[in-house]
Steps between C-alpha positions, in 0.01 A plus 500: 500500500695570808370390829608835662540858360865547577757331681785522715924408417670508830917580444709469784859645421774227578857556527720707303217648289549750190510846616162619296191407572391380179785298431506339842099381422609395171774234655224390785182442312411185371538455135128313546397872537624583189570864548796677358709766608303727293161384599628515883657864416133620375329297810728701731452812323078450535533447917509159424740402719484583862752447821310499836208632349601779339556516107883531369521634182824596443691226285810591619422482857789295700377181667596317810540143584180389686266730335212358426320711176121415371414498110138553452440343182160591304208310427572238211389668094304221313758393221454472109650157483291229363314178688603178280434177511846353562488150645663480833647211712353593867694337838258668708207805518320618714303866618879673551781302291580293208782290462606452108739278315595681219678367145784616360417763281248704657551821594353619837455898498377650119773714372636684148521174266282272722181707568294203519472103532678559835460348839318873600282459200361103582461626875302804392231201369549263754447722783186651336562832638526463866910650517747633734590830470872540609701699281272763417293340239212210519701184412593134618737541775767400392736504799822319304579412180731262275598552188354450150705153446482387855238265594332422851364615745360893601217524748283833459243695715179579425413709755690756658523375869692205287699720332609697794552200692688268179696828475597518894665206461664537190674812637593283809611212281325252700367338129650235484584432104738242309590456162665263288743613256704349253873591529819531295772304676486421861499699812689391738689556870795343328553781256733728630395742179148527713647558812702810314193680381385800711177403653504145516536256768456153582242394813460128632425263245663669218234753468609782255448836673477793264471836672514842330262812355331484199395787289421612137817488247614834456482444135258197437185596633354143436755323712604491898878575635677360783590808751665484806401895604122611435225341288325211715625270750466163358588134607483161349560138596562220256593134535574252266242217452647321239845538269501385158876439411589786651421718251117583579235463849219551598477687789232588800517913513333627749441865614567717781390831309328543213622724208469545140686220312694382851565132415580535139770793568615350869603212272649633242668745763706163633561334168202247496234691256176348392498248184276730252499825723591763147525780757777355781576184372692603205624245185656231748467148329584183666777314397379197276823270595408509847089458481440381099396690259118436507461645854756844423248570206211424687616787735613722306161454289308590858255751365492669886658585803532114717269624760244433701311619805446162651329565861344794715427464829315827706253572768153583392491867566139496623480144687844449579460161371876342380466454123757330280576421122672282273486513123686175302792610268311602164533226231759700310740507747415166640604389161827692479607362847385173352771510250769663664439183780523220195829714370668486861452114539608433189906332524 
């Protein structure tokens, strides 16, 4: 159960915030917090949320730039969700954190379709009861995610000083996270198509900078859209590690936020979606009389998005020890590469 009753979410408004109150929190907290506008709008209507000590509880109550609003957040429900034994690869444990590298194929958080065998579900056993509560319900803290067909690396609190702490930093992005991905076509400074694309730019060392708001699709609830006005500020950096023909790389990602789907749509935003990605990457094939024809089926055969959380670096948020991660490239992937490599050297 939780280590404390309740807990505090400290907001403090930055610039050019949405006029109401509940819509300005909404923006601000961190998705790790996982409350919705709707959740936040029922918090604020309880006395929930207070501004120099004294409960707001008018949704619709204008906001200020340097505001700083408090979110008392209940003590953690026990939750229905079922302790399995799910083998796990562990980087590191101990009272406060784990570090996991996960497959491809498991899904963190139970949800409609999936309301077992997920990463939630083998913690549940692991931990043998001892959670964080964060979130409003007794469960592993899970203080990031990646995606069902991603694979690497997610650390997770088991206590709530960790969680507070891992989610602290998060919020600050001072997490240091990079991912390999597996690209259509190659990003480079020497494209003037990239350098025509609304929130891109080029930094020393022909670093792709990709810089815009993310939110929902209006009409695809599933998927993430590029904005440029509202939704959540959101930044990614990509360089090329190696070029096969032209036509494919594999490139280091790396993260300055951290939002739903951010790589895969960032990508595909700038031309260069993930080999496999169904969602962003859409039915691009490489061109066999430029790579062969064994390595453009091979991709288009990739059963999942190309992508992988390969390291995590943090600071341990109750010894302040500097902790870092790498996870090897998965063997399906290292295989893929594999051939795409043998296809590029071939005359």
């Amino acid at each position: 159960m939780s280590d404390i009753a309740s807990h505090l979410l400290r907001i403090e408004i930055g610039d050019n915030p949405a006029e109401r109150l509940d819509k300005a929190l909404a923006a601000l907290v961190p998705e790790e917090a996982a409350l919705s506008r709707s959740r936040l709008a029922k918090l604020i209507a309880e006395g929930a949320v207070t501004k120099d000590g004294a409960a707001v509880t008018d949704i619709k109550a204008k906001v200020a730039a340097g505001e700083i609003y408090e979110i008392t957040l209940a003590a953690p429900r026990a939750v229905e969700t079922a302790a399995q034994d799910i083998p796990l690869s562990v980087l590191w444990e101990d009272d406060d954190l784990i570090v996991i590298d996960k497959p491809a194929g498991l899904v963190v958080h139970p949800a409609p379709g999936s309301e077992d065998g997920t990463l939630v579900n083998a913690l549940l056993h692991h931990f043998g009861g001892r959670l964080s509560g964060i979130g409003g319900e007794a469960r592993p803290g899970i203080v990031h995610r990646i995606d069902k067909e991603t694979s690497g690396l997610l650390v997770v609190a088991k206590s709530d000083r960790a969680h507070h702490g891992l989610a602290h930093q998060f919020e600050k992005h001072t997490v240091h996270r990079h991912y390999s991905a597996l690209v259509y076509g190659l990003p480079s400074a020497a494209d003037p198509r990239l350098r025509g694309i609304r929130g891109v730019n080029f930094e020393a060392g022909n670093i792709l900078k990709i810089t815009s708001q993310l939110a929902r699709h209006p009409t695809d609830r599933q998927r993430q859209a590029v904005l440029f006005t509202g939704g959540r500020h959101a930044v990614t950096r990509a360089r090329v590690v190696e070029s096969f023909a032209g036509v494919a790389a594999l490139v280091d990602c790396w993260l300055e936020t951290g939002r739903t789907h951010q790589i895969r749509v960032h990508m595909a935003h700038v031309g260069h979606g993930l080999v496999g990605d169904p969602t962003y990457g859409g039915k691009r094939k490489l061109p066999a009389r430029l790579i062969g024809a064994e390595a453009a089926t091979a991709v288009a055969a990739f059963p999942r998005q190309a992508l992988h959380a390969a390291t995590l670096g943090f600071t341990h948020p109750v010894t302040g020890e500097e902790l870092s991660f790498t996870s090897p490239l998965p063997a399906d992937l290292t295989a893929l590469i594999e051939t795409l490599r043998q296809a590029s050297a071939t005359p």
